[in-house]
C-alpha positions in Angstrom: -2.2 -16.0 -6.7 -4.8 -17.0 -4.8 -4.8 -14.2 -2.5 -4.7 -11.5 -5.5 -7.9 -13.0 -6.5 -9.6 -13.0 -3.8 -8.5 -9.3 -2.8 -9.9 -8.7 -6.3 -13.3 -10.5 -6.1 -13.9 -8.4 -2.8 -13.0 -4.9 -3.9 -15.1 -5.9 -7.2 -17.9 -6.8 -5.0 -17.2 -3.4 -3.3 -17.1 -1.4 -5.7 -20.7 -3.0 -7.2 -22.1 -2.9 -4.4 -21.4 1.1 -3.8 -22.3 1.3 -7.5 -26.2 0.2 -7.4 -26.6 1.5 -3.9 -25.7 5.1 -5.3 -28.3 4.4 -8.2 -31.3 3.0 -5.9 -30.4 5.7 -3.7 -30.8 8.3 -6.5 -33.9 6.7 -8.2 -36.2 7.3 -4.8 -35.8 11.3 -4.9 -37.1 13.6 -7.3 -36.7 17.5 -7.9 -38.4 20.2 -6.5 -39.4 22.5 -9.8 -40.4 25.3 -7.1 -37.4 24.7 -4.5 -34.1 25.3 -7.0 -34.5 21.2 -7.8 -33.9 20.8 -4.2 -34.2 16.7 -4.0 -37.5 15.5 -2.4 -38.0 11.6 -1.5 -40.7 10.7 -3.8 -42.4 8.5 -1.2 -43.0 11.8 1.2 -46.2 12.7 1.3 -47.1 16.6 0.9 -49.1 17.2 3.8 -49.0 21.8 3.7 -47.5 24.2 0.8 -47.2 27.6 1.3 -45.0 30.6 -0.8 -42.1 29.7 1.6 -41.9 26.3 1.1 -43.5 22.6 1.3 -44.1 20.4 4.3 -43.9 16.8 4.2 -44.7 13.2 5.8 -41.3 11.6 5.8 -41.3 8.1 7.8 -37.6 8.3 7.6 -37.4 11.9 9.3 -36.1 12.1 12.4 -35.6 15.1 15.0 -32.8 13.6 16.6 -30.6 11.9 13.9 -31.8 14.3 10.7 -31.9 12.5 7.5 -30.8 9.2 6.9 -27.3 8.7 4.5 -28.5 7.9 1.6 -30.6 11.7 1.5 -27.1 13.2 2.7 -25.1 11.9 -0.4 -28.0 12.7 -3.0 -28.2 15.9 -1.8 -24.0 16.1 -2.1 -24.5 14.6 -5.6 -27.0 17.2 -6.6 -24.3 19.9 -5.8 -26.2 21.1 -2.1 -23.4 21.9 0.5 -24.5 21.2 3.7 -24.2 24.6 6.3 -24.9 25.4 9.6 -27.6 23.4 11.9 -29.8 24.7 14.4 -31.5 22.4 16.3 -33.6 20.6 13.7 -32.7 22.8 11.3 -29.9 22.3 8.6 -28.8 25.2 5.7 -28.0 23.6 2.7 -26.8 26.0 -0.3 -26.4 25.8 -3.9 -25.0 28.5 -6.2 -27.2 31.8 -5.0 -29.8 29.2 -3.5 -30.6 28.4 0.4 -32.7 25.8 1.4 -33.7 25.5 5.2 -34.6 21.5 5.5 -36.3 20.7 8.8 -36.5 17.5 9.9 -38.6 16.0 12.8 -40.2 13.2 14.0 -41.5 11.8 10.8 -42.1 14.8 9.3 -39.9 17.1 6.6 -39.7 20.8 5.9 -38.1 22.0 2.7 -37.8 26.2 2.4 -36.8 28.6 0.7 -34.1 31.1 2.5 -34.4 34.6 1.1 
C-alpha cells in the first residue's frame, strides 16, 4: 500500500510540475501581429525591423545550441513545425506560413519566407 502511494505522490508531483512549467513557459512569449503570430519572448529586445522581418536581443539565443526548450515546445504548442536547419538558421511552418528564425550569439532573427 505504501508503495502505491508513493508511486502516486511522485507521478502527481510529475505531472504538476510539467503542468505550471508549460504555463510559465507560455506566459513569457507573446505573438507577432506582423509575423503570422509567430511567438516572440517578451523579454527580447527589438533592436532593427524591416519589411522582411524583426531582429532581436535575445540573452537566451545561442549560435551553437539554437533556442533553449521551453521556446521549442511553445512554438510546437502554437502549431509551428519545425523544418530544415542551415547553420543558424531553422524553417519553421505553419499552415501557408514560413518563418526563417535565426538564432546567434544573444541575438534573434524572426522572418518572413516568401
Amino acid at each position: 500500500m505504501k508503495k502505491m502511494v508513493g508511486w502516486t505522490l511522485t507521478l502527481a508531483t510529475l505531472l504538476i510540475g510539467g503542468v505550471i512549467y508549460y504555463f510559465i513557459t507560455l506566459s513569457l512569449y507573446e505573438p507577432s501581429k506582423d509575423a503570422f503570430d509567430f511567438p516572440v519572448p517578451k523579454n527580447a529586445e527589438l533592436v532593427q525591423e524591416n519589411e522582411q522581418g524583426k531582429s532581436y536581443d535575445w540573452s537566451k539565443a545561442s549560435e551553437e545550441n539554437g533556442i533553449p526548450f521551453g521556446y521549442e515546445l511553445v512554438l510546437k504548442s502554437n502549431g509551428w513545425k519545425r523544418g530544415e536547419r542551415e547553420g543558424a538558421s531553422v524553417f519553421y511552418t505553419k499552415g501557408n506560413h514560413k518563418i526563417d528564425l535565426i538564432s546567434t550569439t544573444k541575438h534573434l532573427d524572426i522572418l518572413k519566407v516568401n
